[in-house]
C-alpha positions in Angstrom: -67.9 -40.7 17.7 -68.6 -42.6 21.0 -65.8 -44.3 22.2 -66.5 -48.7 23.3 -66.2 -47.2 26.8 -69.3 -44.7 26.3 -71.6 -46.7 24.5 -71.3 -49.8 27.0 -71.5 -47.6 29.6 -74.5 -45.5 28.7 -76.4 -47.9 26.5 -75.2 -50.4 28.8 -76.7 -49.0 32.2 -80.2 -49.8 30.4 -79.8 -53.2 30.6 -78.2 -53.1 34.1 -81.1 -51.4 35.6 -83.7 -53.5 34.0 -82.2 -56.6 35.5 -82.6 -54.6 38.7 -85.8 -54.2 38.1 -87.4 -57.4 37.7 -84.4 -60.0 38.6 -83.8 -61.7 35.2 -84.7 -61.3 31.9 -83.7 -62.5 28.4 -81.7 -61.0 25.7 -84.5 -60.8 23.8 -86.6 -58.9 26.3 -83.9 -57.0 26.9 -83.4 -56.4 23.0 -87.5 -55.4 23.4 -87.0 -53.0 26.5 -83.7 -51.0 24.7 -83.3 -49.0 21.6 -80.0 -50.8 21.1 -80.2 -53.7 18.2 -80.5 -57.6 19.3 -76.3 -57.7 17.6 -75.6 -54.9 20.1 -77.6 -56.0 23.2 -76.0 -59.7 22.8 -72.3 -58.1 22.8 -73.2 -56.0 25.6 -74.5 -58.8 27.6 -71.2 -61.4 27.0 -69.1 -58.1 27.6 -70.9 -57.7 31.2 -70.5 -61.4 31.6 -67.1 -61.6 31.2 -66.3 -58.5 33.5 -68.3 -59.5 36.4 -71.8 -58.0 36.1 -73.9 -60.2 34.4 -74.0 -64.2 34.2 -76.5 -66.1 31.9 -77.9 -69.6 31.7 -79.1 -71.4 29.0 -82.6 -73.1 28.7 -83.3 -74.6 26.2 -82.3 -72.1 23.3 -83.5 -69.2 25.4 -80.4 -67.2 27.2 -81.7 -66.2 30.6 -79.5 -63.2 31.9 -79.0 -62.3 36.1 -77.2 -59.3 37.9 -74.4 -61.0 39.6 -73.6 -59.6 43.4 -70.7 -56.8 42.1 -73.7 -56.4 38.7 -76.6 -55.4 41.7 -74.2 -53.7 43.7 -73.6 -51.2 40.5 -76.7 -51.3 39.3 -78.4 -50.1 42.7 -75.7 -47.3 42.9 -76.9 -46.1 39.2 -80.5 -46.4 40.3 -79.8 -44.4 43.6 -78.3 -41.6 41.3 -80.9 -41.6 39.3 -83.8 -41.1 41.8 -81.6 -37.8 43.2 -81.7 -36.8 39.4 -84.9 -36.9 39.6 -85.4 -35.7 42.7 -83.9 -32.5 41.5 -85.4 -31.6 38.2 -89.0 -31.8 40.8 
């Protein structure tokens, strides 16, 4: 059984690197983009918000979500690592 820890982390990075990728997106793009469920994608979200990583807006009754400086930071590291991944399995 995945511990909280694991499953925000690796379900988690999904969302971080999407946000990477295009600069903002909403929870239910991101709910579209992940295999996680909207319930799960949501929590992840607020959790990332309140650590640091992730801050949202509200317009209208769409939430708009944005890496925060320490949320790019992390997700460019995980992004670098993945390109060497990739790199190697060439």
């Amino acid at each position: 059984m995945e511990s909280k820890v694991e499953n925000l982390f690796y379900k988690g990075v999904i969302i971080l690197i999407e946000l990477y990728k295009n600069g903002e997106s909403t929870v239910s793009d991101l709910y579209r983009y992940t295999t996680m469920t909207y319930s799960h994608v949501n929590d992840t979200v607020r959790t990332y918000e309140k650590i640091g990583l992730i801050t949202t807006k509200k317009k209208g009754r769409v939430k708009i979500c944005y890496l925060t400086d320490k949320g790019f930071r992390i997700a460019s590291l995980i992004e670098k690592i993945e390109r060497i991944l990739k790199e190697d399995n060439k």
